[in-house]
C-alpha positions as CSV (number, residue, x, y, z in Angstrom):
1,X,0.0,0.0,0.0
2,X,1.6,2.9,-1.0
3,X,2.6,5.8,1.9
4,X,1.6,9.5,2.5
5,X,5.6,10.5,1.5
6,X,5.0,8.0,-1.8
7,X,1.7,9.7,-2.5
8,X,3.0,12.9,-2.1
9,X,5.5,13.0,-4.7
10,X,2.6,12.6,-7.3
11,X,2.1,16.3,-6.4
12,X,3.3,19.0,-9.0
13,X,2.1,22.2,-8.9
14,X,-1.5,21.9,-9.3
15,X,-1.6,18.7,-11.0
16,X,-1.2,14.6,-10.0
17,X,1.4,13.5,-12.6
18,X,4.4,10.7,-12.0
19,X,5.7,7.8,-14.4
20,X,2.9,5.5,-15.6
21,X,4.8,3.3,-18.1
22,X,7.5,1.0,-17.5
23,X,10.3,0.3,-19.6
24,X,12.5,3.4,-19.2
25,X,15.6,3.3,-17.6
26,X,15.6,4.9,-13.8
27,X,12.1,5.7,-13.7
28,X,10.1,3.7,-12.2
29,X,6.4,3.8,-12.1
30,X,5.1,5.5,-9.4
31,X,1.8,6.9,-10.6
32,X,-0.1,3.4,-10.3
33,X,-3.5,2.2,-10.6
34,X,-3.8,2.0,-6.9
35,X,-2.8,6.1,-6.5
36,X,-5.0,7.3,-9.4
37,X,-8.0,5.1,-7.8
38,X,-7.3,6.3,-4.1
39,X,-6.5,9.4,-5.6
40,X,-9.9,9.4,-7.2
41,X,-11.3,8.6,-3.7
42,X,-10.0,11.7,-1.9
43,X,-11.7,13.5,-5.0
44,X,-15.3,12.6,-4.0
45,X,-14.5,13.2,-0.2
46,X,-13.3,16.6,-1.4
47,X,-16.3,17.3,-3.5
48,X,-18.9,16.0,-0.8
49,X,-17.1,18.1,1.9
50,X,-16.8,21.8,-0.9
51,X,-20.3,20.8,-2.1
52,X,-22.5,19.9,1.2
53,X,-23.5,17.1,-1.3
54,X,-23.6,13.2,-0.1
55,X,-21.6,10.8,-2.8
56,X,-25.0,9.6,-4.4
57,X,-25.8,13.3,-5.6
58,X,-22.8,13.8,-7.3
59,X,-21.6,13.4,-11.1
60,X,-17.8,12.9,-12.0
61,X,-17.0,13.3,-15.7
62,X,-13.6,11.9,-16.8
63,X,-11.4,12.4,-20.0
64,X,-8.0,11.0,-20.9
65,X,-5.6,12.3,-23.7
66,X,-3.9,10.2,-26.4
67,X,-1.2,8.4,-23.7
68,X,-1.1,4.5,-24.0
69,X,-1.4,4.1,-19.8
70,X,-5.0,6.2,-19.7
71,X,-7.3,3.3,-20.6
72,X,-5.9,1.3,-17.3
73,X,-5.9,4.4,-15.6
74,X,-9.3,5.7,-16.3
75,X,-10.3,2.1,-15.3
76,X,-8.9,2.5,-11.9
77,X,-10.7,6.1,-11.2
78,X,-13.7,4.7,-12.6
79,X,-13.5,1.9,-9.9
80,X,-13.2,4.3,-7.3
81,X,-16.1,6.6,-8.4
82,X,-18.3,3.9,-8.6
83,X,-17.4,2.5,-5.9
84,X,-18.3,5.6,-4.1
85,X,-21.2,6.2,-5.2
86,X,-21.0,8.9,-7.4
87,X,-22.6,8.8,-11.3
88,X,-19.7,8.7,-13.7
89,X,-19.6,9.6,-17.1
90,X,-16.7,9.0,-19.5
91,X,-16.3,11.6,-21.7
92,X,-13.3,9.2,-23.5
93,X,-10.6,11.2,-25.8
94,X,-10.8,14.5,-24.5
95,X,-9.0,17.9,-23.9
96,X,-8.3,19.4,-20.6
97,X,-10.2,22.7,-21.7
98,X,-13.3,20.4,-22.5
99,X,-12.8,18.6,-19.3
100,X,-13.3,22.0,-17.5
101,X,-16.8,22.9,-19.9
102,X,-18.3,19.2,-19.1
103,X,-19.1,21.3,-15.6
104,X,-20.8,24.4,-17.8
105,X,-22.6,22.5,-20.6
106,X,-26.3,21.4,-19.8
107,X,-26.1,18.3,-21.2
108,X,-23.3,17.1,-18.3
109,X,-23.3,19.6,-15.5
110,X,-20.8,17.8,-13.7
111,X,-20.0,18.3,-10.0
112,X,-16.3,17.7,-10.6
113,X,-14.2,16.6,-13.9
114,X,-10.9,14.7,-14.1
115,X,-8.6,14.6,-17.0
116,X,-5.8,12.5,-17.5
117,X,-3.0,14.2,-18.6
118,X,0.7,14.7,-18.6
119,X,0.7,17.5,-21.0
120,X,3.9,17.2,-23.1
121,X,5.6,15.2,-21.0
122,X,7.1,11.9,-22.5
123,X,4.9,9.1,-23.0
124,X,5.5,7.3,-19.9
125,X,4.7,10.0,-17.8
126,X,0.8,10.3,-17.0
127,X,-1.5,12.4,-14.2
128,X,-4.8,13.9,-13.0
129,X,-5.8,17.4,-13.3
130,X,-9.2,18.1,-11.6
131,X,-12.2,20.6,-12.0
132,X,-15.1,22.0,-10.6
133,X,-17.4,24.4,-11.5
134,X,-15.0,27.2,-9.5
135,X,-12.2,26.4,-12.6
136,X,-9.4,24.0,-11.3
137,X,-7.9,22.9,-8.4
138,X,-5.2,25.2,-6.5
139,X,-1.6,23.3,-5.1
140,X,-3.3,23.2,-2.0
141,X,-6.2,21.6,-2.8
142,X,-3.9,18.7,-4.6
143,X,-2.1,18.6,-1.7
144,X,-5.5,18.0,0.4
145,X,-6.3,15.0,-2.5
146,X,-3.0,13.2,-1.7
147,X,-3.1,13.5,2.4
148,X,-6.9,12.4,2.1
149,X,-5.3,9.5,-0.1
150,X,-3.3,8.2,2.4
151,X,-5.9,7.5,4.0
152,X,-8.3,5.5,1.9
153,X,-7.9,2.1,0.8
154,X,-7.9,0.9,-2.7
155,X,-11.7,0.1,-3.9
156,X,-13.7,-1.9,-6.7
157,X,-16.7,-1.8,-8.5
158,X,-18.5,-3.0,-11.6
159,X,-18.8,-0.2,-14.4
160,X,-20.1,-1.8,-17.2
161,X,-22.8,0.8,-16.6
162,X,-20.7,4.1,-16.7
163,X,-22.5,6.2,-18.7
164,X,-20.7,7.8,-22.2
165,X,-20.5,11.3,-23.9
166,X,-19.1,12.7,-26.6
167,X,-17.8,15.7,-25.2
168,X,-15.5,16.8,-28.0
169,X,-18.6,16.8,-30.2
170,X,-20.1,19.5,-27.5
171,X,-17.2,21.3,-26.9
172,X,-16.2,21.5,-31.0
173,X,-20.1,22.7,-31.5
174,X,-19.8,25.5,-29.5
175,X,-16.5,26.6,-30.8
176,X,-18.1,27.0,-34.3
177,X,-21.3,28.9,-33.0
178,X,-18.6,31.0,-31.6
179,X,-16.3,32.1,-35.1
180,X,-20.2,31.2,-37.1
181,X,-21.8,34.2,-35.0
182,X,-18.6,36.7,-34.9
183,X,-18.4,36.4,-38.4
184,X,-21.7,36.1,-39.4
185,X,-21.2,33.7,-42.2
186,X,-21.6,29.5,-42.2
187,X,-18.8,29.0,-44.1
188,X,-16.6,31.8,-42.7
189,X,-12.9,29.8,-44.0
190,X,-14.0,28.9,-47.6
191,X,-10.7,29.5,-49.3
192,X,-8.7,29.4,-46.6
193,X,-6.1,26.8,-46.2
194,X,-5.6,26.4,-42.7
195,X,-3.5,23.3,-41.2
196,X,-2.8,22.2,-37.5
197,X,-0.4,19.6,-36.3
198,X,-1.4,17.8,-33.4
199,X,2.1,15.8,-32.3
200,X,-0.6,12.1,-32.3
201,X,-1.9,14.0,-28.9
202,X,-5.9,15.0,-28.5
203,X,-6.4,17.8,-30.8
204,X,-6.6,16.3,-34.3
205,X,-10.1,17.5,-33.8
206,X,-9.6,20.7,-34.7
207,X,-9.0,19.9,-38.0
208,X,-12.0,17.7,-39.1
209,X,-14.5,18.9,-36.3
210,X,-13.9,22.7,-36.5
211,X,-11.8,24.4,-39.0
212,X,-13.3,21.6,-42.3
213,X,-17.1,22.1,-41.0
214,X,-16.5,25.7,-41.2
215,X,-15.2,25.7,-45.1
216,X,-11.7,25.4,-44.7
217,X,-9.0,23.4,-46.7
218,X,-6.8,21.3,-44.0
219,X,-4.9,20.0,-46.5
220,X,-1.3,19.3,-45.3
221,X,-2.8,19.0,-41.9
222,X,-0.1,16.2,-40.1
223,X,-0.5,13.7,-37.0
224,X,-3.7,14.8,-36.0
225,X,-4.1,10.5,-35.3
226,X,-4.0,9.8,-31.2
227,X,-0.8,7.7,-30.6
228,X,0.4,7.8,-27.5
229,X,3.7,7.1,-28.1
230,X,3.9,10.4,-29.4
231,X,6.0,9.4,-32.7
232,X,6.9,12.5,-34.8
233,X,7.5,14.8,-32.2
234,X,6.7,15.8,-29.0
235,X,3.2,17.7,-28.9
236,X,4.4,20.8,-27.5
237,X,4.4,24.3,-29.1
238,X,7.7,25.4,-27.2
239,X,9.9,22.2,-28.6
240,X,12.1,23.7,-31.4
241,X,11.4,20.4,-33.4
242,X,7.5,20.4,-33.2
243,X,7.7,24.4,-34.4
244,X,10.0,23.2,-37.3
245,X,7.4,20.6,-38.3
246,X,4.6,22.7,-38.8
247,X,6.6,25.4,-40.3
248,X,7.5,23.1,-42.8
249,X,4.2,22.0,-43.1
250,X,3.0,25.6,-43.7
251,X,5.4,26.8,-46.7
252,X,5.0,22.7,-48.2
253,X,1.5,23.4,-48.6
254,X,1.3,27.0,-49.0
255,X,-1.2,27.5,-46.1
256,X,-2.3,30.8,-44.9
257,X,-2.0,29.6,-41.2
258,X,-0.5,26.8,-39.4
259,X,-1.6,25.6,-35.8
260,X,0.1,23.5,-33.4
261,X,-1.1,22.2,-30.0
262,X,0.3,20.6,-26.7
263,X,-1.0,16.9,-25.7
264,X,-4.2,18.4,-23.8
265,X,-4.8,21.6,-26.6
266,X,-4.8,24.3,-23.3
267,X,-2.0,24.9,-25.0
268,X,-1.3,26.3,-29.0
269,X,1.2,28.4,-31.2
270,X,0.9,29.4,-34.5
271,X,2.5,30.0,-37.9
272,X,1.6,32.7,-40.9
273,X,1.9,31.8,-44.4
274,X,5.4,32.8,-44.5
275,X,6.8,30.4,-42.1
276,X,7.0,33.3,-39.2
277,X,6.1,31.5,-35.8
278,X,3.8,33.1,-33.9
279,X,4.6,31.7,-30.0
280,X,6.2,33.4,-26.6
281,X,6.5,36.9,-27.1
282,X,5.0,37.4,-30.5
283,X,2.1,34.4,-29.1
284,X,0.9,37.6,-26.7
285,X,1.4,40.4,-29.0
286,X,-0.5,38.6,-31.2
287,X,-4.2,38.1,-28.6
288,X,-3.1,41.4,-26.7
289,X,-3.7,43.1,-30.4
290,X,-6.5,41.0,-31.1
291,X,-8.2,41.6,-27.8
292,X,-7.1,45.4,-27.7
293,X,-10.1,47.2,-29.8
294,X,-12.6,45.4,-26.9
295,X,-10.8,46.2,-24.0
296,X,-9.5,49.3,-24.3
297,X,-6.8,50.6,-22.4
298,X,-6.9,47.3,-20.1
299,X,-3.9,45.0,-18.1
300,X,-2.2,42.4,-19.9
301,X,-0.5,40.0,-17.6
302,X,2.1,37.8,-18.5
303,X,4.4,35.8,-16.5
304,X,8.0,37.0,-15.8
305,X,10.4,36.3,-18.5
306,X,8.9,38.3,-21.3
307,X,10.8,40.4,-23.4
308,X,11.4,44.5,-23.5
309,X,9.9,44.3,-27.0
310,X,7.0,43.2,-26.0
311,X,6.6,45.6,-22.9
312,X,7.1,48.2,-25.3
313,X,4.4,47.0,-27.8
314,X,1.5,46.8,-25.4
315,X,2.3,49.7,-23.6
316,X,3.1,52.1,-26.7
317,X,1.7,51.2,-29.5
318,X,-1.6,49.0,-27.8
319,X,-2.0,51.6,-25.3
320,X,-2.7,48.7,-22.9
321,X,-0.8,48.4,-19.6
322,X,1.4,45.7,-19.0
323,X,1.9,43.4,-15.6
324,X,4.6,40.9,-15.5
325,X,3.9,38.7,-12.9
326,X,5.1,35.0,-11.7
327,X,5.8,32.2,-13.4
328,X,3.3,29.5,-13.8
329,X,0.0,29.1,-15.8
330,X,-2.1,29.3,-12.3
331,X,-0.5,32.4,-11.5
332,X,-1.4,34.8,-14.0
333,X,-4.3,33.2,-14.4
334,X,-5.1,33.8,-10.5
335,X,-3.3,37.0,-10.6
336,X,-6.1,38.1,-13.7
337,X,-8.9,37.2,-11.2
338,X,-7.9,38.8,-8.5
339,X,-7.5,42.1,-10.8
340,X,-10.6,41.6,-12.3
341,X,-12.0,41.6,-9.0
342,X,-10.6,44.7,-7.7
343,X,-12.2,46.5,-10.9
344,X,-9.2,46.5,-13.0
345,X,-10.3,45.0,-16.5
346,X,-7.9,42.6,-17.4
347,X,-8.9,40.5,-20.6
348,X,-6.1,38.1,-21.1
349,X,-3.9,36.1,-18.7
350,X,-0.9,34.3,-20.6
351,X,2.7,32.6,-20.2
352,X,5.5,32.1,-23.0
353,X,4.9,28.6,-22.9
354,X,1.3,29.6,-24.4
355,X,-1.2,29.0,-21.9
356,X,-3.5,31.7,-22.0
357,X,-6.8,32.3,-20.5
358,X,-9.7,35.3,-21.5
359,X,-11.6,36.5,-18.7
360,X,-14.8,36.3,-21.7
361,X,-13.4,32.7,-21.4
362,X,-13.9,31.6,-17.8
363,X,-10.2,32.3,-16.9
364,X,-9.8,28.9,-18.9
365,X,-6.6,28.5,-20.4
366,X,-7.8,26.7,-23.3
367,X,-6.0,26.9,-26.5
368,X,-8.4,25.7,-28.9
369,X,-10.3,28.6,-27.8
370,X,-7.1,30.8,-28.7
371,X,-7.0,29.2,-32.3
372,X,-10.6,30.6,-32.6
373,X,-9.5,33.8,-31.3
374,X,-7.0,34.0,-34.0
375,X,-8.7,32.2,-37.0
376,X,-11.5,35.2,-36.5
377,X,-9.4,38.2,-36.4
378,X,-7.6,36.0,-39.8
379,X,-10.9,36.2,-41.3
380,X,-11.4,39.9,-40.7
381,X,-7.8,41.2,-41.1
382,X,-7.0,38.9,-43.8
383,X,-2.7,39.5,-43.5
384,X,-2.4,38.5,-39.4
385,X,1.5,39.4,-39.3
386,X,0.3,43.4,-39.3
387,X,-1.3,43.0,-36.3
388,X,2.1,42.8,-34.9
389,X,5.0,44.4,-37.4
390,X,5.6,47.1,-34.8
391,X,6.7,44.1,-32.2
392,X,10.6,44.4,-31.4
393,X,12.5,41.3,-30.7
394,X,16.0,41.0,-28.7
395,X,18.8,40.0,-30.8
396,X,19.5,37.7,-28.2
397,X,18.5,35.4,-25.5
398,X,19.8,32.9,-23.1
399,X,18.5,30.6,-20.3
400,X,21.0,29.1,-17.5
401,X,19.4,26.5,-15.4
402,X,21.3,26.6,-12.2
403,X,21.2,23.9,-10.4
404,X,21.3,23.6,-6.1
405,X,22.9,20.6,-5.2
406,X,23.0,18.5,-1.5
407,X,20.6,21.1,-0.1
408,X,17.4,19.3,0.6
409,X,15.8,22.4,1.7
410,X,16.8,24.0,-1.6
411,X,13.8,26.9,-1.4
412,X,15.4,28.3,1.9
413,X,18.5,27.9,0.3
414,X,17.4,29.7,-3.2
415,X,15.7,32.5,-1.4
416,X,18.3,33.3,0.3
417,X,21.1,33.6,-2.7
418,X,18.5,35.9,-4.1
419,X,18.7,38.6,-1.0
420,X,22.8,38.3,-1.4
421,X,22.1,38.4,-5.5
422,X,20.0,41.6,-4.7
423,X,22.4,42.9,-2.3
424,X,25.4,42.5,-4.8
425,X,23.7,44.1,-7.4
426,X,23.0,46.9,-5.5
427,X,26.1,47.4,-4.4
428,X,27.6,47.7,-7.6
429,X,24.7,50.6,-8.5
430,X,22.8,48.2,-11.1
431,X,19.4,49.0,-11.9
432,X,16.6,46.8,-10.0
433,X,13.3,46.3,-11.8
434,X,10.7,47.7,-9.5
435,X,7.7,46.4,-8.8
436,X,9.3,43.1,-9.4
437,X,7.4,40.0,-8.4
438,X,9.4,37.0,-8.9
439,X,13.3,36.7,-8.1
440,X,15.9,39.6,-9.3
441,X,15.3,41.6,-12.2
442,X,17.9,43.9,-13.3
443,X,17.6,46.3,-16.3
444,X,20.9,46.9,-18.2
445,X,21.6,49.7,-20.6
446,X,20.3,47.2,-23.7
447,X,19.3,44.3,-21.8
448,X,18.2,42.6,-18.7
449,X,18.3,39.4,-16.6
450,X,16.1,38.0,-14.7
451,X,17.3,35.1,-11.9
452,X,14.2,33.6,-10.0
453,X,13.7,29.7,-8.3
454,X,12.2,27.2,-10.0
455,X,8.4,26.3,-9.5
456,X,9.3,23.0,-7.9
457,X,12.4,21.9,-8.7
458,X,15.9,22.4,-7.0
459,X,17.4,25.0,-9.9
460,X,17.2,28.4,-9.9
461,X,16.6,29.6,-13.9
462,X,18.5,32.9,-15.1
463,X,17.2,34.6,-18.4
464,X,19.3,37.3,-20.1
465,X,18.0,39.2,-22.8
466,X,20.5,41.4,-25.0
467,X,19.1,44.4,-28.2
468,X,22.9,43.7,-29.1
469,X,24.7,40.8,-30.7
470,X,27.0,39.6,-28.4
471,X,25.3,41.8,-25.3
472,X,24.2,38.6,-23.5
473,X,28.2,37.9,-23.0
474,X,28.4,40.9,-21.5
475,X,25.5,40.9,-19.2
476,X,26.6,37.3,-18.0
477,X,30.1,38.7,-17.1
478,X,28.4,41.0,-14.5
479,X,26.1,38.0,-12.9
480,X,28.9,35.9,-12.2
481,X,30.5,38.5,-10.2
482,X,27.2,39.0,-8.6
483,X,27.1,34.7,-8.0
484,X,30.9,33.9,-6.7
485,X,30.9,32.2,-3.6
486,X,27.5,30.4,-3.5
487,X,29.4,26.8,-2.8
488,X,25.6,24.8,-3.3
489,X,24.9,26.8,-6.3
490,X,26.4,24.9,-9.9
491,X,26.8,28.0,-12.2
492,X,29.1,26.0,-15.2
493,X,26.9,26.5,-17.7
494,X,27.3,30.1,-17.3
495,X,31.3,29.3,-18.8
């Protein structure tokens, strides 16, 4: 039976993930059908006690992504539903977004959703990320699943009778409604060739469900089949080879746009007809122009690592206002709520990576939503790479991933080489970036870096950005001054 401390390294961020397949070499499986199905138990125990609702009220949808461990797995949390008494409805291959609507659409109202997914992880890695109608779970709530966990016992239960939906279907109708009544036409992409690569993970439906019902030629589209051994590439907008892929794809087949997704699609970048990617920086410059002529003169928050060029674009030629914030799709997406709250309008919450969530969206990061975001304002404008010509981009930039080693309380440890980093810096008169919300930030004359600790692991990232050729060199020069002396702090790969 596997231990609190066992359970408890399932936990990452706000999600359950671990290593669900064997066969790779040092990792061995930890995320097992006994954790996701007492795992699944804490869920209705967490739902019961949130809800004031006894287990026989309650319905639990569940959806899985392309990975070749979720059919065991789904059996296990299906065992454990059912077992508890909820109603259970298998929404089969799904996306996290859709996941999330299965607790807004009429036709499933759910209580609580879970999805399994790793996201771009390789294929042996799986995991659980859970809904309810409030959006998803926070860290500490997951952390509340796993001690509850601990304490439950492994269950079984018949469920030949777990009811079915085809929640793509849903989900993919009401995306078309969506770009059908903004552009006021049934057809709206007639004429259009638009592709999408989907990396064999869950969003080859974008192709045949949404983009061909709607007129448009998905010729050249490419592994939009599930396979969840993931293998062409990794479905993940950020991996260099996935972006060459559908670039290729693009100018092959002389599309007018290219789209690529992550495993679960709350994820998705883009490419223009002339091979330009459209992800990180350019990803926000792109929805924060789209979104502008609505929200007028509203916050854009990003997480902390984006670019002066970008600052510069929303700020001076969007005449939005900017707020860099923490790392972490949870975060800014948080960090939009609360602003929202307070009366600050703030339409679009978004990392580099590419999650990105509209407040006209449920806070949802959801990047099929995105795609329809972007194929609409393609439709209208017609020549997309306008919207952000006047978008500035660093001649250079570098990440160093720092490792802390034979610390094992290598947060205390990372906090406190920031105060000295801070300290340093001040000392030697460089400008700090103030208000500043995660790690260091200092501004150089044509550049900046920004050193910060890792979300959950024991490395502390550093990001330099240089307007020069050669200016990152320089920059890095000054931080290894600023780092001498920190004997648990590996900084080699800033030779």
């Amino acid at each position: 039976m596997l231990t609190e401390k066992e359970l408890m390294r399932l936990h990452n961020g706000s999600d359950v993930r671990g290593i669900a397949v064997a066969g790779v070499a040092g990792e061995e499986v930890n995320l097992t059908d006994e954790a996701v199905n007492r795992i699944s138990r804490a869920f209705v125990k967490f739902l019961t006690a949130r809800l004031n609702k006894a287990p026989s009220g309650l319905k639990i949808t569940i959806g899985n992504d392309s990975r070749i461990s979720a059919a065991h797995l789904k059996t296990a949390a299906c065992k454990a539903l059912r077992a508890s008494g909820v109603k259970v409805v298998d929404c089969g291959l799904a996306s996290t977004p859709a996941m999330f609507m299965s607790t807004v659409f009429e036709e499933t109202a759910a209580d609580g959703a879970i999805m399994l997914t790793a996201s771009h992880l390789p294929y042996n890695r799986n995991g659980m990320k859970f809904f309810t109608k409030d959006g998803g779970l926070e860290s500490a709530d997951i952390k509340t699943l796993l001690t509850s966990a601990a304490t439950v016992d492994e269950c079984d239960a018949d469920i030949t009778g777990v009811e079915k939906f085809d929640l793509i279907e849903r989900y993919c109708a009401e995306l078309r409604k969506k770009i059908r009544d903004a552009l006021n036409d049934d057809k709206p992409f007639a004429g259009m060739k638009i592709i999408v690569d989907a990396g064999n993970g869950g969003g080859g439906f974008f192709a045949t469900k949404i983009l061909e019902p709607l007129g448009a030629d998905t010729t050249g589209s490419q592994y939009l089949e599930p396979d969840g051994h993931f293998p062409n590439h990794i479905p993940n907008p950020e991996d260099k080879t996935a972006m060459a892929a559908i670039q290729k794809a693009v100018l092959e087949n002389k599309a007018d746009l290219g789209l690529i997704f992550d495993t679960d699609v709350d994820r998705m970048s883009a490419v223009l007809s002339d091979g330009e990617e459209v992800n990180r920086n350019a990803l926000i410059a792109m929805m924060a122009a789209i979104l502008a002529p609505d929200y007028p003169d509203s916050t854009i928050i990003t997480d902390s690592v984006t670019s002066d060029g970008l600052k510069k674009f929303l700020e001076s030629h969007l005449h939005l206002k900017h707020h860099r914030f923490k790392r972490g799709y949870k975060n800014v997406i948080n960090e939009c709520i609360r602003m929202n709250k307070s009366g600050i309008v703030s339409p679009l919450a978004i990392e580099t990576s590419g999650h990105g969530a509209l407040s006209e969206n449920y806070f949802l990061d959801d990047g099929a939503y995105l795609a329809v975001k972007l194929l609409i304002a393609a439709a209208k404008y017609k020549d997309l790479s306008k919207l952000i010509e006047k978008l500035e981009y660093p001649a250079e930039t570098k990440e160093f991933r720092l490792k802390i080693l034979g610390i094992e309380d290598f947060k205390t440890y990372g906090l406190n080489v920031l105060d000295e980093f801070k300290r340093r810096a001040v000392a030697e008169n460089l400008k700090l970036v103030e208000p500043n919300f995660e790690g260091v930030r200092l501004q150089f004359e044509k550049g900046w870096a920004l050193l910060r600790m890792s979300l959950h692991d024991p490395i502390m990232p550093l990001n330099v950005e240089s307007d020069e050729t050669g200016g990152c060199q320089k920059i890095v020069e000054t931080l290894k001054r600023l780092l001498t002396g920190f004997d648990n702090l590996d900084t080699s790969s800033m030779a």
